[in-house]
N, C-alpha and C positions, 0 to 999 in steps of 0.2 A: 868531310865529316863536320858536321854544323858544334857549334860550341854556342852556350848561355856565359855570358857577366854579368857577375850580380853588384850595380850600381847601388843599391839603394834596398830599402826598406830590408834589411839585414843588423839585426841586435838592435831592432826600433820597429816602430810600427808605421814611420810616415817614411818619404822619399822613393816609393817605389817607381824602380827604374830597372830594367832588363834588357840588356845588349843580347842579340840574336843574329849569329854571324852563319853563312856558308862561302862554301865559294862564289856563287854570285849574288848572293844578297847580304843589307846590314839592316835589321830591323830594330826600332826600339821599344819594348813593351810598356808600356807609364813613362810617364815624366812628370815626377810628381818632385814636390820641394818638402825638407828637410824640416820638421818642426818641434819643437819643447828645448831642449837644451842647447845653453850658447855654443856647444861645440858641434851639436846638429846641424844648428841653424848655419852654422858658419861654412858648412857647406853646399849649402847653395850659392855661395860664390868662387869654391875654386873651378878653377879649369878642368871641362869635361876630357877624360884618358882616352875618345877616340874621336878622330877625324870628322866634323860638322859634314862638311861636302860630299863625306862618301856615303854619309844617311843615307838609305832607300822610303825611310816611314817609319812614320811613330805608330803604332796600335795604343789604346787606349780600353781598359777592362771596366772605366767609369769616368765621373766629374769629379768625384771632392777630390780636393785643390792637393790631398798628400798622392794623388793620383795623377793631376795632371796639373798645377799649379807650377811649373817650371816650363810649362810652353812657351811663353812668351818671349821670354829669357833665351830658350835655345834658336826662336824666330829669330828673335832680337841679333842673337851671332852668326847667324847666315844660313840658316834650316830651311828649305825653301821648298822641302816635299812635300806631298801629301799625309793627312793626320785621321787616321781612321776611327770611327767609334760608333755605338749606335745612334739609332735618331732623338734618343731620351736625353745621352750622354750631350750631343748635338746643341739641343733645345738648353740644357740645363749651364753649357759652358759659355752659352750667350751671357748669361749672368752671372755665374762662376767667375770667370776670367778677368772681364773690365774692372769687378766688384775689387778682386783681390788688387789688382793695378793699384785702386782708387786708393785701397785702404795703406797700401806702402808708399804712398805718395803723400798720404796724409801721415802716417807716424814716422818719416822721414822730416815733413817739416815740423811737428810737436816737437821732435827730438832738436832742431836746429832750434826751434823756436827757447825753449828752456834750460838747450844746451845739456843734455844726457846723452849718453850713449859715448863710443868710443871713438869712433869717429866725425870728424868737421870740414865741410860738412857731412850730414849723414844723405845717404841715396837711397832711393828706394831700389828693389830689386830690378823690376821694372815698374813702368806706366800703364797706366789702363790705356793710351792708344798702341803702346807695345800689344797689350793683351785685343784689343779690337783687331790687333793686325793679323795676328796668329788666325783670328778666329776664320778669314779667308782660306784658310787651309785645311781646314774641315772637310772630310767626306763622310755622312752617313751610311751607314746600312744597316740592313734588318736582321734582326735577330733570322738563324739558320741559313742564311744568307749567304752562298760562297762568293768569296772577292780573293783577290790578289795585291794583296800590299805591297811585294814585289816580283820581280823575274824568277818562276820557279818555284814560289810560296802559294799557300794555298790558305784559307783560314776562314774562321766561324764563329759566332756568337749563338751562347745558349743564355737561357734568363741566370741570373745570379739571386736575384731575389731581395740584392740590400738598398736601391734604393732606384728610384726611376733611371732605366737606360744601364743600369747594371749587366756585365755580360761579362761567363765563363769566356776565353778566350783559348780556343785550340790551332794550333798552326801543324802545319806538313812541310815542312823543309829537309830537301831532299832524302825523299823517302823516310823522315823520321817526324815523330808526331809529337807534340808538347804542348802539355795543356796549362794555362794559368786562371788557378779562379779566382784572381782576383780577389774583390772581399765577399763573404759568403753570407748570404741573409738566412732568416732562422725560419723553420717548417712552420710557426705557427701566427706569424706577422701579423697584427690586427687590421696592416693597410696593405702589405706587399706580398705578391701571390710568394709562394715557397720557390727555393732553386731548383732547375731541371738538373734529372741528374746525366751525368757526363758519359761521354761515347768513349769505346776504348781509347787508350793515350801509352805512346813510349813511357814520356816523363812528366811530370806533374810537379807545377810548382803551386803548394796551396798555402793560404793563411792559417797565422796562430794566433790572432790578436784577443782570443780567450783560449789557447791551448793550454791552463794552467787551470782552469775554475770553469765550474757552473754557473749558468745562471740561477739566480732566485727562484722558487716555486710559488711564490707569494703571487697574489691575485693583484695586478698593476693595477686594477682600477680601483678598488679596494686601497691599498698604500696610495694612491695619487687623492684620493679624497679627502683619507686622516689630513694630511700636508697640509694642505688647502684649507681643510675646516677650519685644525687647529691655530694655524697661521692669523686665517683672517678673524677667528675669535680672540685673536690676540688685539684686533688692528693693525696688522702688517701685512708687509706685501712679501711673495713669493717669485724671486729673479731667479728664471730659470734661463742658464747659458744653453742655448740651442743650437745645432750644427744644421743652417739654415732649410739643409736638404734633406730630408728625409725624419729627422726626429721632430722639428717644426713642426711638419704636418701630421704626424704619430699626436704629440701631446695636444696638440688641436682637434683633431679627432677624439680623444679622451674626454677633453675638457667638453665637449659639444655633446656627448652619452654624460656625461655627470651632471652634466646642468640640465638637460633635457630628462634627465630622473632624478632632478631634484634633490639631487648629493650631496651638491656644494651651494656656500652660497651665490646669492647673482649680484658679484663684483665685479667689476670692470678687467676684461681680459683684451692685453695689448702685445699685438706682435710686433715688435719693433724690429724691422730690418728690412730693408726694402728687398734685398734678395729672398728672402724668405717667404716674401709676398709674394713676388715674379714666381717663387720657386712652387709656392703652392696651386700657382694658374697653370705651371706646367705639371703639377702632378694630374692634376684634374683632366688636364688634355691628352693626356697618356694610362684611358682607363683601360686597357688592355694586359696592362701591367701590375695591376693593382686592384682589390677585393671592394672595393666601395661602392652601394649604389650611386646614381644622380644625388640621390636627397641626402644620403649622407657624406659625399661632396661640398654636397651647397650647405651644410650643414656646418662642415670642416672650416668652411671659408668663412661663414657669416658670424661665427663665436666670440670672434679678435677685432678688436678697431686696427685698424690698419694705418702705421705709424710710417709716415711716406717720406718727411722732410725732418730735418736736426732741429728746429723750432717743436716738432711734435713730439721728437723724442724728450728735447726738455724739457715740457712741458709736465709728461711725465712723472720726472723727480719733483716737479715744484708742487704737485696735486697731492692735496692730501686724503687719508683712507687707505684701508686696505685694495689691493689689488694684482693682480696677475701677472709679470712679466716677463715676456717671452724673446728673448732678443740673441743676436750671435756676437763675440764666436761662441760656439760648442765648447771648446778648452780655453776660455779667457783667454787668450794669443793677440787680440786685436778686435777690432770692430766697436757699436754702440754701449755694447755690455756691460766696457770698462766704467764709463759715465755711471752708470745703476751699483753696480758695484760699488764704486768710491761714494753714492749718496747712501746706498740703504747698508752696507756691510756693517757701520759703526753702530746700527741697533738691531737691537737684543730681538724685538718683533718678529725680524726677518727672518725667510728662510732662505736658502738659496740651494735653490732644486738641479742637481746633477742626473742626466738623463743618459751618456752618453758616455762611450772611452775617454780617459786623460792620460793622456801620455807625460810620460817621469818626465819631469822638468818644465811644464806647463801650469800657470797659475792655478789653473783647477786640478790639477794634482797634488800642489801644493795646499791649495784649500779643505781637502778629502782627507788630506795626511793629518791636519789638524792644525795649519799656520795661524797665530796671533795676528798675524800681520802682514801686507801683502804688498805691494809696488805698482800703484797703478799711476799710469799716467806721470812717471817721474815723481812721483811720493806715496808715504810709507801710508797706508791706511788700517786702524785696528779691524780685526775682526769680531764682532758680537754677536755676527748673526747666527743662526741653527744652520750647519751644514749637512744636506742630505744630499744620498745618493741613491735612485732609483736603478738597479741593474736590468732589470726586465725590459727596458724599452729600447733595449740598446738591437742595433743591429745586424750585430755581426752574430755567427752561431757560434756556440762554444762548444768546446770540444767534441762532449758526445752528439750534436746535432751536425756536426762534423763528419765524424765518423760515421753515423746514420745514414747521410744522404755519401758517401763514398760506398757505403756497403750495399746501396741500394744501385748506386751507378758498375756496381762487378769489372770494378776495375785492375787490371794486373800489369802495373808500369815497371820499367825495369830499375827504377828509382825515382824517389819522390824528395824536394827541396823544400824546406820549410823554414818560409819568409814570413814578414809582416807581422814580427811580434817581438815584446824586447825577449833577454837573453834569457831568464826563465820560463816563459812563457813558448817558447818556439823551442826549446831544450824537450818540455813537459809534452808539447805534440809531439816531436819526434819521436818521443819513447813510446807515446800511445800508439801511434802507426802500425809502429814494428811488433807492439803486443796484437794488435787487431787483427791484423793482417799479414805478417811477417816481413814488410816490404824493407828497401834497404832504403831508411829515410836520413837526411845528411841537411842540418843548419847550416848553412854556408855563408862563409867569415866576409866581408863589406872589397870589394874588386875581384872575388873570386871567378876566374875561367875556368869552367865545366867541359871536356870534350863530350859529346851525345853520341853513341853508336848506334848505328839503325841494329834492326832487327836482323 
């Protein structure tokens, strides 16, 4: 009788991780790392509760790093199997992975360098040639594609819809079927085609990371203009934190329709992040996945100066005028962002454009909530700028887009798990579930072991 552990992404939206046991195999679904609050965080360094060596394979339902940014880490302690995922996920973790290294290698030494933080010195989780290492262990496959991640396991990717290389993930272990989707994109994406809907399933473990709310009906390009206008008739500039994958290339896309009709004005638009840039070459080479012609690809691409070295990012803050910036992380956590943030936060001009989830305990939740004042970089910084939050660009579906493409997929599991949302928010989908559709749906509490009975 196969049993699920739920490692991770349980009363939180990042860390997801799924132990997947029978008698002859141990599979791991995600390996993602723990993010927003110090007691989250702090577990991505205790010691994993089962045995490195007796791994069979990791499965992977995507690339952002709360999905699989603990790879390297687990290479690092002796994981030496195969890592499955598709060819987008592939492409995208080339630059996902090293990126993340680089950037705990760098706020490990800030932190030793100015002496914060609780530890001395401070480590990074791992290194980008940690993460170079892992990347060896990649195997792609295609979407519908049957592989065998282990002795006995059977499995398959369907599109997911949230971001390049996104994939439902359905396994068959021993004779019982379990599907994970993963994170789920919304039916009406401006760039990314809608999720296919899913083949029958035992059990299903699906996201709640808007199981509580709708989104906005409000017309994004419309709100993304006011912003912009009003901003730069201010003289100021517009830092928007981007989660380098997927919304980058969303508000780039935007920004290339509003200036090509003449909506906003023609300020200088910079993406700063060098992944974001890589990230946007791979969306472009993966149009099968995604609604864009050629022209308005090359369209996406040519809107933004492209901010390549830490000379160019500064450069940046020292330029004066209003202007556009576009830089990671998505939830303030780390990356070039924080630079922009501690120069333009203290004026009134500025706006600072939220595109994207914050997870409770991340500076940009923090920011959203209404903070005076913020901690970057080992100091306190006032806030005066205008904080906005665009909901509409986000990509994950919320509840009833949720429910829609479930109802469309005619599914009758013999229970459903609902993950990947804090605790009212995956409470809120549960209850929806069981009105929808009567299913017997169960949040399950952070180490919990599930036995699965076949049919």
């Amino acid at each position: 009788m196969p049993t699920i552990q739920f490692l991770g992404a349980t009363d939180t939206v990042t860390g997801s991780r799924y132990l997947v046991e029978s008698k002859g195999a141990r599979i791991l679904v995600d390996c993602g790392v723990f993010q927003g609050p110090k007691k989250l965080r702090e577990r991505n360094w205790a010691a994993l509760s089962f045995d490195i060596g007796s791994l069979d394979a990791v499965v992977l339902t995507h690339a952002h790093i709360d999905h699989s940014g603990y790879l390297p880490r687990l290479c690092k302690a002796g994981f030496k199997g195969r890592i499955f995922c598709t060819r987008g996920t592939r492409d995208l973790l080339q630059l996902l992975l090293p990126d993340s290294g680089y950037l705990q290698e760098e706020q490990a030494r800030h932190a030793n360098k100015w002496k914060y933080g609780r530890h001395h010195p401070a480590l990074p989780l791992y290194t980008r040639e940690d993460a170079e290492r892992s990347l060896e262990q990649l195997v792609p496959i295609e979407y519908h594609e049957r592989f065998e991640p282990a002795r006995g396991v059977s499995a398959s990717y369907t599109r997911a819809g949230h971001i390049v290389g996104s994939g439902c993930l359905a396994l068959s272990v021993d004779g019982t079927r379990i599907t994970f989707s993963g994170d789920v994109g919304r039916p009406f994406d401006p760039i990314m085609k809608p999720p296919e809907p899913l083949d029958q399933t035992d059990y299903l473990v699906v996201e709640s990371t808007y199981g509580d709310r709708r989104h906005s009906s409000q017309n994004i390009e419309d709100a993304l203009a006011k912003v912009i206008v009003e901003t730069v008739d201010k003289g100021g500039v517009v830092v928007v934190p981007a989660f380098a994958v997927g919304r980058a290339q969303h508000l780039l896309h935007l920004v290339a329709r509003l200036r090509e009709a003449k909506r906003i004005p023609d300020c200088p638009v910079f993406l700063d992040s060098p992944m974001a840039i890589n990230a946007t070459k791979v969306f472009r080479d993966h149009r099968a996945e995604h609604g864009l012609s050629e022209d308005e690809c090359k369209r996406m691409c040519e809107v933004a100066r492209y901010s390549q070295t830490s000379d160019d990012s500064k450069s940046i803050d020292r330029s004066s005028g209003p202007k556009i910036v576009i830089s990671a992380s998505g939830m303030v956590t780390g990356g070039r962002v924080l630079h922009h943030l501690q120069r333009f936060l203290p004026d009134a001009r500025t706006t600072v454009l939220f595109v994207g989830y914050q997870a409770t305990g991340t500076r940009g939740r923090s920011l959203i909530d209404g903070a005076n004042e913020i901690k970057l970089l080992g100091q306190y910084v006032p806030v005066k700028a205008k904080i906005v939050q665009l909901d509409g660009l986000s990509a994950h579906a919320d509840y009833a887009e949720i429910i829609d493409w479930l109802r469309a997929s005619k599914l009758s599991p013999r229970r459903v798990f609902v993950t990947h949302g804090e605790p009212a928010a995956a409470d809120a989908m549960r209850r929806r579930l069981q009105e929808a559709f009567a299913w017997n749906a169960l949040v399950p509490e952070l180490d919990a072991t599930i036995e699965l009975e076949a049919r």
